[in-house]
N, C-alpha and C positions, 0 to 999 in steps of 0.2 A: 504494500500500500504506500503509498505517495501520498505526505502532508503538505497541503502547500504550508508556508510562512513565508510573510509578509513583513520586509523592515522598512518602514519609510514607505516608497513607493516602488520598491526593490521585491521580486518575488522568486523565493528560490525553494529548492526540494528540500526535504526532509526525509529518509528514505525509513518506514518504519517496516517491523513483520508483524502483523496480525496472531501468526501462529504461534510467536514466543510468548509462551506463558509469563506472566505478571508476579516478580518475586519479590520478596521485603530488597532486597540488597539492590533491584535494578531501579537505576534512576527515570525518573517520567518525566521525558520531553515536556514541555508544553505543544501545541498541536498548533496557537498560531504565537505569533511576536511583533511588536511593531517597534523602530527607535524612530523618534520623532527629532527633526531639527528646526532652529528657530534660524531667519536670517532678514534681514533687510527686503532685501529683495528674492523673489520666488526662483530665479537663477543662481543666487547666492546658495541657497538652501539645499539647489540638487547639487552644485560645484560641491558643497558640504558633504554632503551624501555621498559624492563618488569618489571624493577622497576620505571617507572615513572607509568607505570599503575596499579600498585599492593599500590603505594603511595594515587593515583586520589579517588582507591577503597576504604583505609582505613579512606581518609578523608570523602568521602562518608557516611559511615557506622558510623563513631562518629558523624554528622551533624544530622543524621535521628535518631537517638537511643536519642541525648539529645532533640530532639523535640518529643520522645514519652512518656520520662522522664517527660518532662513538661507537656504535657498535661494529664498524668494518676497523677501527683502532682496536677494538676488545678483542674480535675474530683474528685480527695478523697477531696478536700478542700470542695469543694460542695456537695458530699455526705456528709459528715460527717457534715456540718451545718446545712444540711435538716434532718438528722439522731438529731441530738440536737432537731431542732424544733418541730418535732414528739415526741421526747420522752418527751420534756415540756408540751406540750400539751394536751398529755395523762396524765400523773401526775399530773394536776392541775386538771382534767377530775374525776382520781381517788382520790386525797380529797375534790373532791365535793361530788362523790357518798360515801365514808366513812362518811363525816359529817350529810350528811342527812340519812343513816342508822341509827347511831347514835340518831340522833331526832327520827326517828321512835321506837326506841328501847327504850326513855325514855319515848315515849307516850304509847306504849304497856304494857310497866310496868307500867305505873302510873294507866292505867285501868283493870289490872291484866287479861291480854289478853294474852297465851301462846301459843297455837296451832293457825293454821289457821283455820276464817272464813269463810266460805260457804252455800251457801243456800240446796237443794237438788239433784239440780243435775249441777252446775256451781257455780263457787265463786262469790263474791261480787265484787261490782265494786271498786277499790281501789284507794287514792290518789298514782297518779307517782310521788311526790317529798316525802309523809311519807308512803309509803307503810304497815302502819301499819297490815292489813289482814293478814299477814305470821304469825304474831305470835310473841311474845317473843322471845320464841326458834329458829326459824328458821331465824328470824333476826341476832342474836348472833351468831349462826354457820355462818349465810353469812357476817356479820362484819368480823371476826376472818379470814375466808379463804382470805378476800381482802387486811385486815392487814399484812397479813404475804407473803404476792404475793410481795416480794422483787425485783426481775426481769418483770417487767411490760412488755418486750418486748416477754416474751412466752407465754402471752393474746394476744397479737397483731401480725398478720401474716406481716402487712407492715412493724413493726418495726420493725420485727422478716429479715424479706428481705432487707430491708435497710441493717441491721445491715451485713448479708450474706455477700453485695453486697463491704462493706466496707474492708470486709477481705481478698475478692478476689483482689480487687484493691493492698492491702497494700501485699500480697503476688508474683503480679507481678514482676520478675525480665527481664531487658535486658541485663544483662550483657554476656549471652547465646547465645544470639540472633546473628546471622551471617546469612549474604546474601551477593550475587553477585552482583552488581549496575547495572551493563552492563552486557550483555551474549555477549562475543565474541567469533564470527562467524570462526573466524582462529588466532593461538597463533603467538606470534612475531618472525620471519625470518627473514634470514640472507639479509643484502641488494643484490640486483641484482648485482648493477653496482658501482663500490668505485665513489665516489662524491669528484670532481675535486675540489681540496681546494680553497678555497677565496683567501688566504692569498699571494700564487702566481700571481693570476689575479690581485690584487690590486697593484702587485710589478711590474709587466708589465706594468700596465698602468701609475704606476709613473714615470716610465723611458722613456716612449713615451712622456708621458706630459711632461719632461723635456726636452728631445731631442727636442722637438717644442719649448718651452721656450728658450731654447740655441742657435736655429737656429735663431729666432729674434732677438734676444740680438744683434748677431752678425753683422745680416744685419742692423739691427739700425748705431749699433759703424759703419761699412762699410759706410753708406749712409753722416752719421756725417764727417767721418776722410774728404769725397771727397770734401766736401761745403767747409771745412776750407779750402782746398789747393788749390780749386779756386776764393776761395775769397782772 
């Protein structure tokens, strides 16, 4: 359902649902609204109008830009600590497996073991911590290629996405970003009817209020003056 509301001579939606239940905790709209402005002249009043509403809009727009500010700063905060833990992780990962090549490659040399072992038609069954079966050689090429693996995150597709994930963040800008807060339904017109000033009704009624305060004064002094001259 669509409320209208009505500010000035400003009419825009309201967008309600009939189907949600009505709860102590939920706040109730009012269904219409009006702000009214005073001005000199009946052009003054809608200029008034349309920059009070172009004012509402701008405040708007800074309110919601610095809470998305915040929250894409809260989200790279936690990217990038879970982006550290990962890549700690992994680098402790990889001088484990360096140290233990390493062993394997002084125990293939100490038994003057260079090519890999095999039987006839499958390898040997190997230790997973000295994999010594590869050989000498092919130990040393696989040292060498892990040693020099300086970026650990182009082995790693998660790191590798982390890392992605981090750039798009820190490339976001709002400063671009422009929206409408309100879609209004009709722009600001001229009033109907000039709006009878205050200032004269308030001067009206002070002079009636006086004139009644004057009229008893007087019948007071009158009732006074006639006691004294028959007493």
């Amino acid at each position: 359902m669509i409320n209208n509301i009505t500010v000035g001579k400003v009419t825009f939606s309201n967008s309600a649902d009939n189907n949600v239940s009505n709860t102590t905790n939920m706040r109730k709209w009012p269904i219409e609204a009006s702000v009214g402005f005073t001005a000199v002249t009946a052009q003054d009043a809608q200029d008034l109008l349309s920059d009070y509403l172009r004012y509402i809009g701008s405040n708007i727009r800074q309110e919601i830009k610095a809470e998305l500010n915040e929250k894409i700063a809260q989200q790279l905060v936690y990217a990038k600590g879970k982006y550290a833990i990962e890549l700690a992780a992994l680098e402790n990962a990889n001088r484990v497996a360096i140290q233990r090549l390493r062993n394997s490659l002084a125990i293939a040399q100490s038994v003057g073991l260079k090519k890999p072992v095999s039987t006839t038609h499958n390898f040997i069954q190997d230790d997973p911590d000295y994999p010594i079966a590869l050989g000498s050689e092919a130990l040393a090429k696989k040292l060498a290629i892990i040693e020099k693996g300086n970026d650990l995150s182009l082995s790693n597709s998660d790191l590798l996405s982390s890392q992605q994930y981090i750039q798009q963040l820190q490339a976001l800008d709002t400063k671009d970003i422009w929206f409408q807060p309100v879609k209004y339904m009709q722009k600001p017109t001229l009033p109907i009817a000039k709006q009878a000033p205050q200032r004269t009704y308030m001067v009206v009624l002070a002079g009636i209020a006086g004139l009644i305060l004057g009229c008893i004064y007087v019948l007071l002094r009158h009732m006074v003056n006639n006691r004294k001259q028959k007493v």
